[in-house]
C-alpha positions in Angstrom: 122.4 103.3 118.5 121.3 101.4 115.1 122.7 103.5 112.3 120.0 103.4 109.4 122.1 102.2 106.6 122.8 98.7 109.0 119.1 98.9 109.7 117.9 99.1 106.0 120.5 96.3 105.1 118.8 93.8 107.3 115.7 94.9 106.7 116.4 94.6 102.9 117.2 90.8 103.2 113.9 90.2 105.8 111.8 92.5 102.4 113.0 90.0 100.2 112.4 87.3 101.7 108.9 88.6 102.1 108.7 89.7 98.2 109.2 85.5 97.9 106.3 84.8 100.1 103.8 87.1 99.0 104.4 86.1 95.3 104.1 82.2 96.2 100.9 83.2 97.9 99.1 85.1 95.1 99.6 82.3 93.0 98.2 81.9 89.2 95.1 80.2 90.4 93.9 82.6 92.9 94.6 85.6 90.2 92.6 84.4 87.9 89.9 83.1 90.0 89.2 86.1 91.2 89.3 87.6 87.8 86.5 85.2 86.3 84.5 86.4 89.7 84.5 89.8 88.6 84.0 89.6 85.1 80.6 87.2 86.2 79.4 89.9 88.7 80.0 92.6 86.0 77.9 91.2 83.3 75.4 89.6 85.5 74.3 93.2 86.7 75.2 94.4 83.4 72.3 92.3 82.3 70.0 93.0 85.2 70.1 96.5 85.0 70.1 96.7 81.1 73.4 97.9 80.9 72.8 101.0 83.5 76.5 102.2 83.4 75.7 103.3 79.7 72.1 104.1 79.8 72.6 106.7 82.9 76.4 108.1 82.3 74.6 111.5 81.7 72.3 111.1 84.8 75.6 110.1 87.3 77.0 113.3 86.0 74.2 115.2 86.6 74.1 113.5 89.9 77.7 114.3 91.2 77.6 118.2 90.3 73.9 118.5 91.9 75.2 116.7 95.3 77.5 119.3 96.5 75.2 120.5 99.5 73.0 117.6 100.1 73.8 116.9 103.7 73.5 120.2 106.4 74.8 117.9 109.1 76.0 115.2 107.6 78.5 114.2 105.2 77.3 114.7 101.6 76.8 112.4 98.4 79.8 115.2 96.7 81.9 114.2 99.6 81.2 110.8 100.2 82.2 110.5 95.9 85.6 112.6 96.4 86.4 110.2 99.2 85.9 107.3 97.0 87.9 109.2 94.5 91.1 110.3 96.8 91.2 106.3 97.8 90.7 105.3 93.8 92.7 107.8 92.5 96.5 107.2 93.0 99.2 105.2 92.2 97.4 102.6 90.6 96.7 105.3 87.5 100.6 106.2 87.3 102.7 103.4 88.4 100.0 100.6 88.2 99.2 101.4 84.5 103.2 101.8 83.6 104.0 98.2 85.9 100.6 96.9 83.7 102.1 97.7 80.4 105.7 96.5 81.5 104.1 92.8 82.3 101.3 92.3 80.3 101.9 94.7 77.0 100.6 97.5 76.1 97.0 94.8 75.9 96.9 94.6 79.7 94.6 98.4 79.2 92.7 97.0 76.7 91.6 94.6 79.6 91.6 97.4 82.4 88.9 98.9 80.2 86.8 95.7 80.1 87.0 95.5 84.1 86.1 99.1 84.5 83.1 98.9 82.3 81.8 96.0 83.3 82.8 97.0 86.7 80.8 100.8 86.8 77.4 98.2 87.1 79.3 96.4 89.7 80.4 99.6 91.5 76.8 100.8 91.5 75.5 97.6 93.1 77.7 97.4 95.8 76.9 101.2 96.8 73.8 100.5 96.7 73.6 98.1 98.9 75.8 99.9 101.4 73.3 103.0 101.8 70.7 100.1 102.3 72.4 98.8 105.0 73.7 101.6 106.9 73.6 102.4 110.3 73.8 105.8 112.4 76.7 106.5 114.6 76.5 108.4 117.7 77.6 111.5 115.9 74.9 111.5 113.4 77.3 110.7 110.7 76.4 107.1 109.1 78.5 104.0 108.5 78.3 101.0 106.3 79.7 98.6 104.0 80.4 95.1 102.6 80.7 94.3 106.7 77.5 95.9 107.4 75.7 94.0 104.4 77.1 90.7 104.6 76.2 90.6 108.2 72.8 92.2 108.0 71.6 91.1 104.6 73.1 87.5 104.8 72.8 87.0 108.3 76.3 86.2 109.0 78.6 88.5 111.5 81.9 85.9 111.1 81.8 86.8 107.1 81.3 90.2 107.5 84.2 90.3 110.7 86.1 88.3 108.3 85.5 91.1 105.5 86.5 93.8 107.7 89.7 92.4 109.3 90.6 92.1 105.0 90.0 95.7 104.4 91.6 96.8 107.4 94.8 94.7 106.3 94.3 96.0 102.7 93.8 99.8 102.9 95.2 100.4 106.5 98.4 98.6 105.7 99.0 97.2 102.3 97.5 99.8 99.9 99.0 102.8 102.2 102.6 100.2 101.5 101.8 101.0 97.7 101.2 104.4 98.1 104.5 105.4 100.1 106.2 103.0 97.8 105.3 105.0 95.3 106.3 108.4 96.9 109.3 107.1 97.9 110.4 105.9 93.9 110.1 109.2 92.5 111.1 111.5 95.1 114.5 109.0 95.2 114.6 109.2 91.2 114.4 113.1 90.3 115.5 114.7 93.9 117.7 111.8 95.4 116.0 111.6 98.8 116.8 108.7 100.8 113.4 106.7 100.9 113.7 106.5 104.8 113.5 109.9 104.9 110.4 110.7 102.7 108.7 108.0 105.3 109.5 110.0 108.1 108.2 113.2 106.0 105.1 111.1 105.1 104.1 110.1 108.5 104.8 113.5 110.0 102.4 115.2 107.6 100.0 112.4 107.4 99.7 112.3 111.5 97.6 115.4 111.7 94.6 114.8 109.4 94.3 110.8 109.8 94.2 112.0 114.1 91.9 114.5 112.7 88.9 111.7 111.9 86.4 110.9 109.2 85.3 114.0 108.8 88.0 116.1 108.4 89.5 113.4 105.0 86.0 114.1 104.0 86.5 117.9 103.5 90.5 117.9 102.2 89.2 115.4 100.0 86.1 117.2 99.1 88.9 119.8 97.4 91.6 117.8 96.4 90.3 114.5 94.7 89.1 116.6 91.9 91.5 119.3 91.6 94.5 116.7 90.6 92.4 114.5 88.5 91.2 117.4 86.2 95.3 118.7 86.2 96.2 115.6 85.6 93.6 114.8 82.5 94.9 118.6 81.6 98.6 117.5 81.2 97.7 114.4 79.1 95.5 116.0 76.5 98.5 118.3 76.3 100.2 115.3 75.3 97.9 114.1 73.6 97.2 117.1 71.3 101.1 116.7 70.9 101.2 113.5 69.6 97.4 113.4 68.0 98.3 111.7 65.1 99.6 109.0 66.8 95.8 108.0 68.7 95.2 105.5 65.9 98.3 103.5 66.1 98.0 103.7 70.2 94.5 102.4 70.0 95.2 99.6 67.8 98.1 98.7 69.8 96.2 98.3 72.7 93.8 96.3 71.2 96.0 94.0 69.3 98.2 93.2 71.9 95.2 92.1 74.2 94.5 89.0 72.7 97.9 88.2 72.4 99.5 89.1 69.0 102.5 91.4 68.3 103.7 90.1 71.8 108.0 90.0 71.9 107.6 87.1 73.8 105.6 84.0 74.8 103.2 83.5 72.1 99.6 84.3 71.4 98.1 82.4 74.3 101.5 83.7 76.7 100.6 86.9 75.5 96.9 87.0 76.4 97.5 85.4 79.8 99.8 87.9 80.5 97.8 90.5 79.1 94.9 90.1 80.5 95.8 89.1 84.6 98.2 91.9 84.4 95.4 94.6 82.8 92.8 92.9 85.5 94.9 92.9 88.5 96.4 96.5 87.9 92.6 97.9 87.3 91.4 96.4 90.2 93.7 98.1 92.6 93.2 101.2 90.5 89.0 101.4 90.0 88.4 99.3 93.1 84.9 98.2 91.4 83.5 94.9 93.3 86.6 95.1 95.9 83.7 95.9 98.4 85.9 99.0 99.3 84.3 102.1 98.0 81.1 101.3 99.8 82.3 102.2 102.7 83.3 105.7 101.2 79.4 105.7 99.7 77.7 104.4 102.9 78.4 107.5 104.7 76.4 110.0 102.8 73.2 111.6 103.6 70.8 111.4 100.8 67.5 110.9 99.6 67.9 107.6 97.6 70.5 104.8 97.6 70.1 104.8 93.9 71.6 108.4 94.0 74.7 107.2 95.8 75.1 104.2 93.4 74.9 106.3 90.5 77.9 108.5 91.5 80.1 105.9 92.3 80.0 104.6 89.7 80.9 107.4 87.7 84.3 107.4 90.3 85.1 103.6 88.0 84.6 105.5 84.5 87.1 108.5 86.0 89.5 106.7 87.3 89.9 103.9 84.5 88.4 105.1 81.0 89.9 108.6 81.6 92.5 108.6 84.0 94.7 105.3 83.4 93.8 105.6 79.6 95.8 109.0 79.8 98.7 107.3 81.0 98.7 104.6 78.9 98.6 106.9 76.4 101.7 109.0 77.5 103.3 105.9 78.1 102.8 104.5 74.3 103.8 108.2 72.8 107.0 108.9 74.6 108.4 105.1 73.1 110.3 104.5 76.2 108.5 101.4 76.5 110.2 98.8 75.9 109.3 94.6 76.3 111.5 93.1 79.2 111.4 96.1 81.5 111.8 95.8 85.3 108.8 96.7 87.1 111.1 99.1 89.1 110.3 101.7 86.1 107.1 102.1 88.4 105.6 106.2 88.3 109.3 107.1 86.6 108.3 105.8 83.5 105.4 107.4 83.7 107.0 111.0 84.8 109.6 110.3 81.7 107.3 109.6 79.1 105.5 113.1 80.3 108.8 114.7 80.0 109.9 113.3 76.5 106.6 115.0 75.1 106.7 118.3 77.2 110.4 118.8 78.1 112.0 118.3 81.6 110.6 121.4 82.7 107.4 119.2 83.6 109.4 116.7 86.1 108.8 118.6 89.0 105.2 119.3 88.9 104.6 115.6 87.7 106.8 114.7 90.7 104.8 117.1 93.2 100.9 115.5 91.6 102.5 112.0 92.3 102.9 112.9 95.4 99.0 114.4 96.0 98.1 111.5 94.5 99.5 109.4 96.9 99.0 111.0 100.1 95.4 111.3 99.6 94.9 108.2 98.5 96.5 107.4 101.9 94.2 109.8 103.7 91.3 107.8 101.8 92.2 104.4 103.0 92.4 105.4 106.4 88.8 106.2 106.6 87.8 102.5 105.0 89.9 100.8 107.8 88.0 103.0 110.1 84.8 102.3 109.4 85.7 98.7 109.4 86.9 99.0 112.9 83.7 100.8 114.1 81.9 97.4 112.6 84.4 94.9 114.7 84.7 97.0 118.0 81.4 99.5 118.1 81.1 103.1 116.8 82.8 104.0 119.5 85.8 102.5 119.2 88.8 104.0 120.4 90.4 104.6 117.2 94.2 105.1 118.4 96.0 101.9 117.5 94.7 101.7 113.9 96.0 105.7 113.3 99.2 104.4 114.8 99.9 101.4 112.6 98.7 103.0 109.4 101.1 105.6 109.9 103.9 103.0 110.8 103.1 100.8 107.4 103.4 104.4 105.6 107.0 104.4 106.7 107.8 100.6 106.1 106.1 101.2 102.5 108.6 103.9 101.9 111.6 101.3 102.2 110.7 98.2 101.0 110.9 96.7 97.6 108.0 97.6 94.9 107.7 94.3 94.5 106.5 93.6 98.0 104.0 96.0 98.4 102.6 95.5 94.8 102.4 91.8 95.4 100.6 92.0 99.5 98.1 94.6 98.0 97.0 91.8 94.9 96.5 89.4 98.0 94.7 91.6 100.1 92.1 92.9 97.2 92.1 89.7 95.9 90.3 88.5 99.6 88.1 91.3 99.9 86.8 90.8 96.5 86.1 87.1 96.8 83.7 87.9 100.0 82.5 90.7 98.5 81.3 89.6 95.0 79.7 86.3 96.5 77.3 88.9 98.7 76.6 91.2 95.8 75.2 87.8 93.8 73.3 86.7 97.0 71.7 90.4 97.8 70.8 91.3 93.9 67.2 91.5 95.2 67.9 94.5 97.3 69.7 96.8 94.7 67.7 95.7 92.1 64.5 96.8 93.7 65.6 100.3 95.0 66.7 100.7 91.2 62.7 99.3 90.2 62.0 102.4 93.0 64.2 104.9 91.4 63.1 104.4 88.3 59.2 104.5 88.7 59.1 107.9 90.6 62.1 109.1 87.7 59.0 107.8 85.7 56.2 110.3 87.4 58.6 113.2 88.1 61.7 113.1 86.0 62.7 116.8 87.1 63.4 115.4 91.3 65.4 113.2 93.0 63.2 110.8 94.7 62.7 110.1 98.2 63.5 106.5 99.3 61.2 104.7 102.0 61.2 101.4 102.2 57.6 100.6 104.6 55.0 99.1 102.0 57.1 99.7 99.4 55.7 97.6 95.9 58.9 97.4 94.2 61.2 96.4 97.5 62.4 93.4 99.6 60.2 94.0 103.2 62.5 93.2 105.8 65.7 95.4 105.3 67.1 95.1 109.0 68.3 98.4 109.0 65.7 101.8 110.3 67.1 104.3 108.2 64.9 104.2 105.3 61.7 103.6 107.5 58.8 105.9 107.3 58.8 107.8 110.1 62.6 108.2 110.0 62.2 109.5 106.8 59.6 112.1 107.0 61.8 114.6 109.1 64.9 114.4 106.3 62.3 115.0 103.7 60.6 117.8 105.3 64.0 119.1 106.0 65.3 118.4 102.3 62.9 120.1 100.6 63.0 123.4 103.2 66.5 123.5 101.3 65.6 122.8 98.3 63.3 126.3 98.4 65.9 128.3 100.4 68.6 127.3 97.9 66.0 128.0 94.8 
């Protein structure tokens, strides 16, 4: 029998080895390629849609809290957004922002705000498009995507098999890596559990929901998702109040140091670099915007226009960046733990300290418990994208078996190997999804574009409804969308249906 300490040892030398790898891989160039692609894709429908994400922040608001019961069947717009949230809202707001400010200065937010607010337009788009090109399953559930679109809206299935086989490398192995990673770090630094062993934990409590299917993530997350991002935004105005006086010098911070100056090290232009890959890479994984993964998430609600679906996404980019990683950056800057040459390895405990050194030790547990919710339903989220990617490559329905079985085995291999590994696979696998992904959104602008020209001319004639989205003979449309969903006389019954609840609820 293999005791586990001989085990980990070997397997320590093999992660290493890896960590070397993955690092050559993701190489300068590719980083900020992919960078410059999403900073393009962001002000290009920035400037398309006259710069929707501010114009309509109070309409995706309104959106998200009147979606709750949109679907009687299906799966609604509320939880299609919380499962978008649960994948978006993890470790990439606690550990990513502290590993962010540890390599890149406290700038690197500055330029995880620029992502997410160019990115909210970019977020919308690709929604968008993924109610557009959605299909029905057998259940009467839909499913859809950057797979879905690329195939049917560009006429290519070996792009859009090559997008899934990405995102099911990226959120059913390397993202659920980060997440256990994650876990793992804090329940090792403030309870001293062996990281093997919160695997095992991990896996035995994640075995029963992912088994569980699509629809059952889509209720826990319905519930969960929000609950720990408004505790979480609770604690850190706490701090905040605490420390208020202090906002001003924060703020400044962050924006000095994103162009490069009061860096300890490297120089203005060293500085900047560092500030800005670090801040762009570490908002990517966090606010997901043009990674082509939320879509999938969006694609499976039932609702009246695609716009609707954009819209709320969207919103999911301005929570988990501009509120949620802001209030950590914040708790970070306060607490002055930071300091310039930390190791990554500070990960979420920097995080969980800086908390502490503003509310007392008393507050280590409960941070320690929302890391963890954090993390296992983000894991719980990125099962259901590497689902739905499976359905596209093997048919809706796919057995389903395999995939539960090696999510759950990279949960426990996440636990155990070296932060630097998983943080460096997950930058590659994003970093291929997005490149597919944003090259579709340029080529299928037309589409989104004109269900927004839709949206906003019946908004026009009756600004009190949300309006019904049928594509035959449309004025403002692309004819030709492949899929049947939004067609005419598939419409009529889910109108006539709609509106029956919209009186019995009234």
């Amino acid at each position: 029998m293999i005791h586990p300490t001989g085990f980990l040892e070997s397997f320590e030398k093999v992660d290493g080895a890896l960590a070397d790898f993955f690092s050559a891989v993701y190489s300068n160039p590719l980083e900020m390629n992919v960078i410059y692609l999403l900073l393009a894709v962001g002000i290009f429908y920035t400037y398309k849609t006259k710069a929707l994400q501010f114009r309509m922040l109070p309409t995706m608001f309104r959106a998200v809290f009147g979606s709750r019961r949109d679907a009687e069947d299906g799966i609604s717009s509320f939880q299609a957004f919380t499962i978008g949230l649960a994948s978006r809202v993890g470790t990439g707001n606690i550990a990513g922002v502290a590993i962010a400010i540890v390599l890149g200065g406290p700038g690197a937010i500055f330029w995880m705000w620029v992502i997410a607010l160019l990115g909210m337009a970019t977020a919308f788009m690709e929604s968008v498009l993924a109610q557009l090109f959605k299909l029905e399953g057998p259940d009467g559930s839909f499913r859809g995507g950057p797979a879905y679109y690329i195939r049917d809206g560009l006429g290519s299935k070996g792009f859009g098999a090559l997008f899934a086989i990405f995102l099911i490398f990226a959120f059913g192995l390397a993202f659920n890596m980060v997440q256990a990673n994650t876990i793992a770090d804090v329940a090792s630094a403030h309870f001293n559990l062996e990281p093997w062993i919160v695997g095992l934990a991990l896996v035995i409590i994640s075995a029963p929901i992912i088994f569980g299917g699509l629809r059952t993530v889509a209720r826990i997350a319905e519930y969960v998702a929000p609950a720990m991002a408004v505790f979480y935004i609770l604690i850190a105005l706490a701090v905040i109040g605490l420390n208020i006086t202090e906002v001003p010098a924060v703020i400044w911070d962050i924006i000095r140091s994103a162009f490069g100056f009061d860096q300890a090290a490297g120089g203005a232009v060293g500085g900047f670099i560092a500030a800005m890959t670090n801040g762009a890479k570490r908002g990517l994984f966090s606010n997901e915007a043009g990674m082509g993964s939320v879509p999938n998430a969006a694609a499976t609600a039932t609702i009246r226009h695609p716009v609707q679906q954009g819209l709320i996404q969207s919103l999911g980019v301005f929570v988990d960046t501009i509120l949620i990683c802001t209030a950590t950056a914040c708790m970070i800057l306060f607490s002055g733990l930071y300091k310039p040459g930390m190791s990554t390895n500070d990960g979420a405990a920097l995080t969980v300290e800086s908390v502490s050194a503003s509310l007392g030790s008393w507050v280590q547990v409960p941070m320690t418990i929302m890391i963890f919710i954090f993390a296992y339903s983000s894991i719980l989220g990125n099962y259901t994208y590497a689902e739905i990617n499976l359905n596209y490559l093997r048919g809706m329905n796919a057995n389903q078996t395999v995939l539960k079985v090696l999510i759950l085995i990279a949960v426990g291999l996440g636990s155990i190997m070296s932060i630097r590994s998983v943080w460096n696979l997950a930058d590659i696998a994003s970093a291929l999804m997005a490149i597919l992904n944003i090259f579709a959104l340029f080529l299928l602008s037309k589409y989104c574009l004109g269900a927004l020209r839709d949206w906003n001319a019946q908004r026009a004639k009756n600004p009190d409804e949300i309006p019904f989205f049928v594509v035959t003979d449309n004025e403002f449309f692309p004819q030709g969308l492949p899929s049947n969903v939004w067609e005419a006389d598939t419409r009529e019954a889910s109108i006539a249906l709609a509106r029956k609840n919209d009186k019995m609820r009234g």
